[in-house]
SESE-925334 format. One record per residue (C-alpha): x, y, z. Coordinates in Angstrom, 2 decimals. Layout:
residues N
[[X Y Z]]
...
***
This chain:
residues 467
[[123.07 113.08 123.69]]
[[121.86 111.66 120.71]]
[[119.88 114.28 118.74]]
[[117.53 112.51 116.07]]
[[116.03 114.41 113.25]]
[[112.47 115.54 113.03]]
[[111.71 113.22 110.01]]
[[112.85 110.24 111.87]]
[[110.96 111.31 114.78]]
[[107.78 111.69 112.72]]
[[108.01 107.89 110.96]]
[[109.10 106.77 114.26]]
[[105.25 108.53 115.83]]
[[103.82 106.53 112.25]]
[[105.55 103.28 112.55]]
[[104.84 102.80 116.93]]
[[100.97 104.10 116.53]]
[[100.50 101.91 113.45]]
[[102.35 99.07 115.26]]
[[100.11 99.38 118.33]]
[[97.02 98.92 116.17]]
[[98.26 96.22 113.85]]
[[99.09 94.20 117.43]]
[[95.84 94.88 119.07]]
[[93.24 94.34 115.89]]
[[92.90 90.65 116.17]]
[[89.79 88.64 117.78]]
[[91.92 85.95 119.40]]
[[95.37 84.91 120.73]]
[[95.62 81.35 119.24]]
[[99.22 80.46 119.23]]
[[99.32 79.07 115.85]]
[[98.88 82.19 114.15]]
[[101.58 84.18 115.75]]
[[103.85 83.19 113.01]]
[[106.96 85.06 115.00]]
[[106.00 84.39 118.48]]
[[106.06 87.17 120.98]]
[[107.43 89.46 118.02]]
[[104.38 88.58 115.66]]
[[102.21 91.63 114.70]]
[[98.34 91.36 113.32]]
[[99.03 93.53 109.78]]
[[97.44 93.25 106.51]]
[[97.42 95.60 103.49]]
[[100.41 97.78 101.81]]
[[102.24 97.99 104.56]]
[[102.12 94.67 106.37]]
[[106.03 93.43 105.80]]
[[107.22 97.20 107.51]]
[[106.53 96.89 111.05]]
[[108.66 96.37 114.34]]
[[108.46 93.35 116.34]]
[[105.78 93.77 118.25]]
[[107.83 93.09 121.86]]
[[110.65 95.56 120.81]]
[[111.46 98.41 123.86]]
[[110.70 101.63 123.41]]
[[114.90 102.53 123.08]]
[[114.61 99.45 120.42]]
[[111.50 100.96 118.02]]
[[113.54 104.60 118.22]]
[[116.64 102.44 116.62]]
[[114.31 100.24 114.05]]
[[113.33 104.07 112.67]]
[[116.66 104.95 112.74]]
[[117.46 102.23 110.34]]
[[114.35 102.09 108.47]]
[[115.42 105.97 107.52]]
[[118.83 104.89 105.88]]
[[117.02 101.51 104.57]]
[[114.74 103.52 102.47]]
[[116.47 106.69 101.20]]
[[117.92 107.20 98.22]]
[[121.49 107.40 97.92]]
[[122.99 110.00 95.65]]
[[126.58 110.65 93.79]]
[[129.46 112.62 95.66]]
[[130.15 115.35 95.71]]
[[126.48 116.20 94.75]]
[[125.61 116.10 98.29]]
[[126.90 116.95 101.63]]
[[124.61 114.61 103.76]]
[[125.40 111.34 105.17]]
[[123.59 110.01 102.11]]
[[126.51 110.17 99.53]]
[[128.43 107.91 97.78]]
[[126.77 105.53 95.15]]
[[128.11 104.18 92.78]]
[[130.08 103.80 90.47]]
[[128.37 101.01 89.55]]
[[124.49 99.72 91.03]]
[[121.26 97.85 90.66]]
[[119.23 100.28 93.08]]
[[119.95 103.84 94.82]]
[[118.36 102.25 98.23]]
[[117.73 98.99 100.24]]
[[114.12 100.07 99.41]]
[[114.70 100.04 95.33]]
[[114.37 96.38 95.77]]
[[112.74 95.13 98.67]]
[[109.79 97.77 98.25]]
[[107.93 98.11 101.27]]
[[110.06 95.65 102.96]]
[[108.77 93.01 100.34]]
[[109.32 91.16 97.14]]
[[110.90 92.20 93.66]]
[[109.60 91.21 90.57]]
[[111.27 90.44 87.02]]
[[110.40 92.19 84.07]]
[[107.67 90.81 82.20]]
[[107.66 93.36 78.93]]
[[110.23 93.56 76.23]]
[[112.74 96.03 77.11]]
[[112.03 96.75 80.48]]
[[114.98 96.70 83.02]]
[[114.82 94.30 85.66]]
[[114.44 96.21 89.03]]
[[114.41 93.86 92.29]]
[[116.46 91.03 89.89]]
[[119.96 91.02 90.25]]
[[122.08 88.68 87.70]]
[[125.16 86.63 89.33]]
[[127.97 85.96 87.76]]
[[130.87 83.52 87.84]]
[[133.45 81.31 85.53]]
[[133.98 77.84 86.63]]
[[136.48 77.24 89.30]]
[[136.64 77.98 93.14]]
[[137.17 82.03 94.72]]
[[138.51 82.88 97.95]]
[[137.13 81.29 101.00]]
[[135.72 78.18 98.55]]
[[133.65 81.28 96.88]]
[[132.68 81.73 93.56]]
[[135.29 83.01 91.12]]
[[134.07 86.12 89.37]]
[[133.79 86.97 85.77]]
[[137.20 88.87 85.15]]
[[135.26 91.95 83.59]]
[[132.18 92.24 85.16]]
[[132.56 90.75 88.97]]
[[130.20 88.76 90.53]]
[[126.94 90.49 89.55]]
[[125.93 92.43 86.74]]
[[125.35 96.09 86.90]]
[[122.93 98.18 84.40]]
[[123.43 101.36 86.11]]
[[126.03 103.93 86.72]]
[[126.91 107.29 88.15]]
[[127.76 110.06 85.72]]
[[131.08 109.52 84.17]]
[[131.22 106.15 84.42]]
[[129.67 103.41 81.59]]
[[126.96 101.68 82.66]]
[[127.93 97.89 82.72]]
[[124.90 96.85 80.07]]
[[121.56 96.12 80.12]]
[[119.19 92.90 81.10]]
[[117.03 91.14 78.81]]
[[114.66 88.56 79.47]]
[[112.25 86.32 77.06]]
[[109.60 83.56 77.96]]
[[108.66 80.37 76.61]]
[[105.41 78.63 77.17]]
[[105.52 76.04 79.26]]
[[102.06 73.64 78.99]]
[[101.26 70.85 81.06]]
[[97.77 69.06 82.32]]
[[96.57 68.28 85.93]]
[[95.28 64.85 86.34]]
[[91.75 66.01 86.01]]
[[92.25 67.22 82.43]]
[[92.71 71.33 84.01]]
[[95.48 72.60 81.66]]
[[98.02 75.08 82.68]]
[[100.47 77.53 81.12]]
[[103.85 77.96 82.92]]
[[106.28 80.36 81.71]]
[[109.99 79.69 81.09]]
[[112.63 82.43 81.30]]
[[115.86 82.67 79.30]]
[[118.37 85.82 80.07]]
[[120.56 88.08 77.72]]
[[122.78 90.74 77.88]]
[[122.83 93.75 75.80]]
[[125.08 96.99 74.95]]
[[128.08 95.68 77.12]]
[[130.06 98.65 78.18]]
[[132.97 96.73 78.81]]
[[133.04 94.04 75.97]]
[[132.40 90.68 75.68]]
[[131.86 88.42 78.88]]
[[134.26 85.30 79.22]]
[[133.56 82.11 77.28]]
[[131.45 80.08 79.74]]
[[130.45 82.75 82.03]]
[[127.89 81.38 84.49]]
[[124.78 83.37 85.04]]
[[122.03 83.12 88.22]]
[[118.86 85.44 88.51]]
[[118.00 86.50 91.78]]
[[115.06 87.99 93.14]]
[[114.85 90.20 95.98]]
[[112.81 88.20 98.46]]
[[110.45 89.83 101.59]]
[[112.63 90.39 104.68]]
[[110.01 89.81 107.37]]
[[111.29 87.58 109.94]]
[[115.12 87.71 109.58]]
[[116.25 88.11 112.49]]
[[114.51 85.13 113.74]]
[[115.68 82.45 111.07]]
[[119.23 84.27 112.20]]
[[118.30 83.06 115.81]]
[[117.28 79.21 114.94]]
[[119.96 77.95 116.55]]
[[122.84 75.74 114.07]]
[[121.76 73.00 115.78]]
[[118.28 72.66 114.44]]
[[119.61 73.00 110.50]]
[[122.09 69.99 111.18]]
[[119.48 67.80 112.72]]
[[117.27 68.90 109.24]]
[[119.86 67.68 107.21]]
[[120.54 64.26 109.02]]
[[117.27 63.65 109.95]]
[[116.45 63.90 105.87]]
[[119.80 61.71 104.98]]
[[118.81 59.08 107.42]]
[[114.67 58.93 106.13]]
[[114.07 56.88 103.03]]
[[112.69 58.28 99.93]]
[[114.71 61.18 97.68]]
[[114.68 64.39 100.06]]
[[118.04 64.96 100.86]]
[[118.63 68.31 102.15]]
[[122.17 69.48 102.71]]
[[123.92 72.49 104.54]]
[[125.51 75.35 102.52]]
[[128.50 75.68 104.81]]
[[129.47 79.89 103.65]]
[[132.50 82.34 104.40]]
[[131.20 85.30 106.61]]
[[133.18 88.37 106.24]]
[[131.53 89.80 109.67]]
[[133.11 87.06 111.96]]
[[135.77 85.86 109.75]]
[[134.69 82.23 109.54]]
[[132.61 79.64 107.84]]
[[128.99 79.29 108.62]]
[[125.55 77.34 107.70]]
[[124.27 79.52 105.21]]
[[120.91 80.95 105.60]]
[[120.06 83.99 103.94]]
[[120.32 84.18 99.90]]
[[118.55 81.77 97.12]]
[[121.55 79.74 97.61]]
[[121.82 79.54 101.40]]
[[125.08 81.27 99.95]]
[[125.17 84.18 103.43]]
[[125.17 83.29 107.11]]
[[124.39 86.21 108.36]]
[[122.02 89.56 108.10]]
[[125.03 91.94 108.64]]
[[127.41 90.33 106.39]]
[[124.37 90.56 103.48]]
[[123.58 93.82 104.16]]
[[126.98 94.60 103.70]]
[[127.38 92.67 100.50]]
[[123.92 94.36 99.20]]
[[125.62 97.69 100.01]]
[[128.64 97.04 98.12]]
[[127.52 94.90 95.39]]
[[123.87 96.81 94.58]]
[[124.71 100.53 95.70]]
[[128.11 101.15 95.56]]
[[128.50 101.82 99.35]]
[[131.20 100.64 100.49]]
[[131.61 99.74 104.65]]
[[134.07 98.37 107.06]]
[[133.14 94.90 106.18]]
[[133.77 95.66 102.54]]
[[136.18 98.44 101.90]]
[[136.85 98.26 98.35]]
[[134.53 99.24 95.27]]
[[133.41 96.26 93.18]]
[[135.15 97.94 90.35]]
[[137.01 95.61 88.20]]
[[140.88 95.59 86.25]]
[[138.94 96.33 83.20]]
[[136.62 99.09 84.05]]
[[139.57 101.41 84.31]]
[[136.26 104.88 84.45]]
[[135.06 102.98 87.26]]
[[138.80 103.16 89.10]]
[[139.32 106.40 88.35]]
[[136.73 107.91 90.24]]
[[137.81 109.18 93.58]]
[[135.23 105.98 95.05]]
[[137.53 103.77 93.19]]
[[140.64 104.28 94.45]]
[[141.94 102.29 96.84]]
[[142.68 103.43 100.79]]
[[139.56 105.37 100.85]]
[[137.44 105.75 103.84]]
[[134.17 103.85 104.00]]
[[131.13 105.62 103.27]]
[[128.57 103.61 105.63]]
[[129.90 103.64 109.20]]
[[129.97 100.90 111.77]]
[[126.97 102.40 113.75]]
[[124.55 102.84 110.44]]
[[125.28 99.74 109.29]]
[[124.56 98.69 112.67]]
[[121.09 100.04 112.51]]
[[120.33 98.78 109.50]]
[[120.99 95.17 110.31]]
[[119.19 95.66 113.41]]
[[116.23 97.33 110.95]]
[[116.02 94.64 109.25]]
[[116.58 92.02 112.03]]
[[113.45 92.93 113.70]]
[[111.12 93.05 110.97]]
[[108.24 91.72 112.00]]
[[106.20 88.57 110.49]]
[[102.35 89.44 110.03]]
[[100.38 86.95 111.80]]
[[98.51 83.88 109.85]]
[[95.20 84.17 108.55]]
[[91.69 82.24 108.24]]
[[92.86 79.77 110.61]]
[[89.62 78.54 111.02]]
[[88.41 78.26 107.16]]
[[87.19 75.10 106.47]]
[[89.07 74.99 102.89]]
[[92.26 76.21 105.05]]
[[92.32 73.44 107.58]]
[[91.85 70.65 104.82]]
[[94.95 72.50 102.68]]
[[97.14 71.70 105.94]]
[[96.11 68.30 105.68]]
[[96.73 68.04 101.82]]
[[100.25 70.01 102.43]]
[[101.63 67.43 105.24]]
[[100.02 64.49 102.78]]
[[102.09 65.55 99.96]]
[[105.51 65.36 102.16]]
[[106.04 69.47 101.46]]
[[106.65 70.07 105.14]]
[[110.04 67.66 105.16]]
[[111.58 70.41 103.50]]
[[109.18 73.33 104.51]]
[[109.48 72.70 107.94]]
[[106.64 74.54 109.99]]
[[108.00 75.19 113.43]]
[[111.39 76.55 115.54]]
[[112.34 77.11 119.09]]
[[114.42 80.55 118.17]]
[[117.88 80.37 120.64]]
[[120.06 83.32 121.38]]
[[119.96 86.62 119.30]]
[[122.99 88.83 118.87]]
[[120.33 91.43 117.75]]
[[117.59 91.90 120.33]]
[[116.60 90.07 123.45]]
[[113.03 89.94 121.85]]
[[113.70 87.64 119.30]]
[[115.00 84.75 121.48]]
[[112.92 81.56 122.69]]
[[109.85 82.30 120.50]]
[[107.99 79.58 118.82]]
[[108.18 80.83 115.25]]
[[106.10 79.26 112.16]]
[[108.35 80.22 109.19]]
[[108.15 76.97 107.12]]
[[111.85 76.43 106.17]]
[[114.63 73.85 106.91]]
[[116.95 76.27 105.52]]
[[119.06 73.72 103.51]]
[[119.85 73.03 99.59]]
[[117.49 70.85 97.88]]
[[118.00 69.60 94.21]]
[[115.25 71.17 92.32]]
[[115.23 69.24 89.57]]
[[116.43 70.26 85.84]]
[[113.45 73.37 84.98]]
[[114.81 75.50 88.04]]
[[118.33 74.57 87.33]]
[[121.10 77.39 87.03]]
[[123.98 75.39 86.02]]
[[125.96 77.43 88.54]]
[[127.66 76.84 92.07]]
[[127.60 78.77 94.74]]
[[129.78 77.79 97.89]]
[[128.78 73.87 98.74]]
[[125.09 74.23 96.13]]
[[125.58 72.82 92.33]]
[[123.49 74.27 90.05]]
[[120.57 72.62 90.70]]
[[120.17 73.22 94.13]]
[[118.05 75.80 96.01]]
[[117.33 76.67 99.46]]
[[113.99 76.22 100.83]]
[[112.37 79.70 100.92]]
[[110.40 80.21 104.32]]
[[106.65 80.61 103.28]]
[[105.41 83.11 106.23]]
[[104.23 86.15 104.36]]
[[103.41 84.29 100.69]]
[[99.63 85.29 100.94]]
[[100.32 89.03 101.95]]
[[102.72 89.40 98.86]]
[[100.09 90.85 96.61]]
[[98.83 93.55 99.07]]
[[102.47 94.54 99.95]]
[[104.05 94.54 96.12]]
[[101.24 94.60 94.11]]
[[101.97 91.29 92.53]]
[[102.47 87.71 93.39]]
[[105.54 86.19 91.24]]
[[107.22 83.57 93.31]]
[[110.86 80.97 93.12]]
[[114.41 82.31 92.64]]
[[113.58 84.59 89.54]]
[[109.95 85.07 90.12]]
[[108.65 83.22 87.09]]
[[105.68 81.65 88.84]]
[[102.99 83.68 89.16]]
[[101.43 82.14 92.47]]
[[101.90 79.28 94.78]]
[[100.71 76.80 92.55]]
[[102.62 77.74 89.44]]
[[105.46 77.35 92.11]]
[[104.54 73.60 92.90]]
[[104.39 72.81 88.93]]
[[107.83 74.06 88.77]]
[[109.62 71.58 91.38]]
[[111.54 68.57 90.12]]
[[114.20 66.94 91.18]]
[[113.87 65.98 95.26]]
[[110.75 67.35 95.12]]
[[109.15 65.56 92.07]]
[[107.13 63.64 94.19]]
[[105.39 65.65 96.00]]
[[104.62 67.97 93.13]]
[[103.31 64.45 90.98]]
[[100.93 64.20 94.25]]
[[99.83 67.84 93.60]]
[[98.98 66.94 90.19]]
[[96.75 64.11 91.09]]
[[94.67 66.13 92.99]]
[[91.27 67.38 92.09]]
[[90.56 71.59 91.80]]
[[89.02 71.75 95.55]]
[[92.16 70.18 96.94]]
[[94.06 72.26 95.03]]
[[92.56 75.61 95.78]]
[[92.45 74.31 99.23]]
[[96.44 73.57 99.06]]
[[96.92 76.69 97.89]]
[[94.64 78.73 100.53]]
[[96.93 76.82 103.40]]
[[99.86 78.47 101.94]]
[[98.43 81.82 101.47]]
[[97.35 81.79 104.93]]
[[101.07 81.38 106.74]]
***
């Protein structure tokens, strides 16, 4: 018998009475605005990204606690503790899932001098291909960048991150300011990076709805991608064909800003490794490096050691995270709303954002197969154009390609994370500083959004905020 402690029992009480009202406080069951189907929940406000799918079983919700608890708590350094909750480090970005994604949601960069990025992770890589047609880490610092570290061990540096202005003019004489990031690195505790080290920012996106782009079946990305090679005109989506270290094979990448994962339980794994130090079955070794010879001599570092997240609580924390629930659309019916639809088919943004999906078989939960879901995605690489360029591969995407970001969620950001920085590195602050920053594929449809008087452009951008 499973016993299942008192705190757990208490959020689970929380999360299934909050859960029942968030389902039930709507005034009408239109189809369009369950943005998740059958799992879709009617939430607004702080908490909105954090609830269970609303057609979970009751043996299901106990389990989403379950991992929600080990999602969310901190991790701490061995041997300080004798819980279940040991282990980080050497090296990390966050002591919990839940130091990035807070409340389930988005991560912000640093927008004052000095401040450490929390929520922003840096890649790394030199030129050339890694196992499995990976990238090939920088020698001395792996394939992200560290800035904190458990006593004993140097920290791997710090993060710093300037803007430019960025001015430009709608057609209607409106000016705008966007702002352009450049990245640093600072007090190296390992010396200098290689010559030609490529770097990629990363923001940790909102993880509503994951286990349902999981269940689109591979099908329905491949007819994306030739349905886009065989149209006319520059959109010319392509598949990020990945490595996934939970099934041992290659996969369409869906997860990631590069479409660089295939799966939720191979990047939960990853996130354990690379951004807590916590290492699993999937990944047994510490992301300690030849030259970070503090960081192998801790007892974590050495080689043969058991891992410190088990099969089962990994387990539950895919499955947390898997049936996360999407919040339900808003203001349907607002006039301003329905003519932003209009404006966003008009302006060809749905070839790439996709609206709609059939969800097929789920390895997670039976609730999260054969819903009509609204996520707004295609899930493949798209040339952004030279502004949002990285000058960095990843897998199958050069550096100027980016997957399409699903949009359900976008207009709840600011209620769940206090803030509403959007794209790879969060340097837009809203949906529309988002459009101004497309090139490439996507040129044309932001040159359409440029024409366009300030009604159609508020209304554009109420459409968005609405899904």
């Amino acid at each position: 018998m499973t016993v299942i402690p008192s705190i757990v029992l208490a959020a689970f009480s929380a999360a299934t009475s909050a859960g029942a009202f968030a389902s039930s406080n709507h005034s009408t069951d239109n189809a369009a605005e369950k943005t998740g189907g059958g799992t879709t929940v009617f939430a607004t406000g702080r908490n909105a990204f954090s609830f269970p799918a609303a057609n979970l079983t009751d043996e299901e919700r106990t389990r989403f606690v379950i991992g929600n608890s080990f999602f969310k708590r901190n991790w701490v350094q061995a041997p300080a503790s004798t819980t279940a909750r040991d282990g980080l480090g050497p090296h990390f970005i966050a002591r919990s899932c839940g130091g990035c994604h807070v409340n389930d949601g988005r991560g912000a960069p640093p927008m004052q001098a000095g401040e450490q990025p929390v929520g922003l992770l840096m890649r790394l890589s030199v030129p050339g291909e890694g196992a499995h047609g990976g990238v090939m880490p920088e020698p001395t610092y792996g394939d992200q960048f560290n800035n904190f570290a458990v006593q004993g061990v140097r920290p791997e540096g710090k993060v710093n991150v300037s803007y430019t202005p960025v001015k430009g003019r709608f057609a209607d004489g409106t000016a705008y300011t966007l702002q352009q990031p450049a990245y640093a690195f600072s007090d190296l505790g390992y010396g200098p990076m290689a010559k030609g080290t490529l770097v990629s920012p990363r923001i940790a996106p909102q993880i509503i709805g994951v286990g349902l782009l999981e269940a689109i079946p591979a099908s329905e990305i491949e007819a994306n991608a030739a349905a886009q090679q065989a149209a006319p005109g520059p959109i010319k989506g392509r598949i990020n064909r990945v490595w996934d270290a939970t099934v041992g094979e290659k996969r369409p990448g869906r997860f990631g800003w590069k479409a660089n994962v295939a799966s939720i339980a191979h990047q939960t794994a990853g996130a354990f490794n690379g951004d807590i130090g916590i290492t699993s079955s999937v990944f047994p070794a510490e992301a300690c490096t030849p030259a970070q010879m503090d960081c192998l001599a801790t007892p974590k570092g050495a080689e043969g050691k058991a891992p410190e997240i088990d099969d089962k609580t990994l387990s539950d924390v895919v499955f947390y995270q898997a049936t996360l629930a999407p919040p339900a659309r808003r203001n349907l019916t607002e006039k301003r709303v329905r003519r932003g639809e209009k404006l966003f088919h008009a302006a060809d943004c749905a070839t790439c954002h996709r609206p709609s999906y059939v969800t097929g078989v789920s390895a997670h939960s039976p609730a999260l197969a054969q819903q009509r879901i609204h996520p707004y995605t295609d899930l493949l690489l798209h040339d952004m154009g030279d502004g949002l360029a990285d000058r960095r591969t990843d897998g199958q995407a050069n550096g100027k390609q980016w997957k399409t970001p699903p949009l359900w969620g976008v207009g709840l950001i600011r209620d769940v994370n206090q803030h509403s920085r959007l794209l790879h590195d969060g340097r837009a602050n809203g949906v529309l500083e988002a459009v101004l920053w497309h090139g490439g594929e996507a040129e044309a449809s932001k040159q359409r959004v440029l024409m366009m008087p300030k009604a159609d452009r508020e209304a554009l951008v109420k459409f968005v905020e609405s899904l």
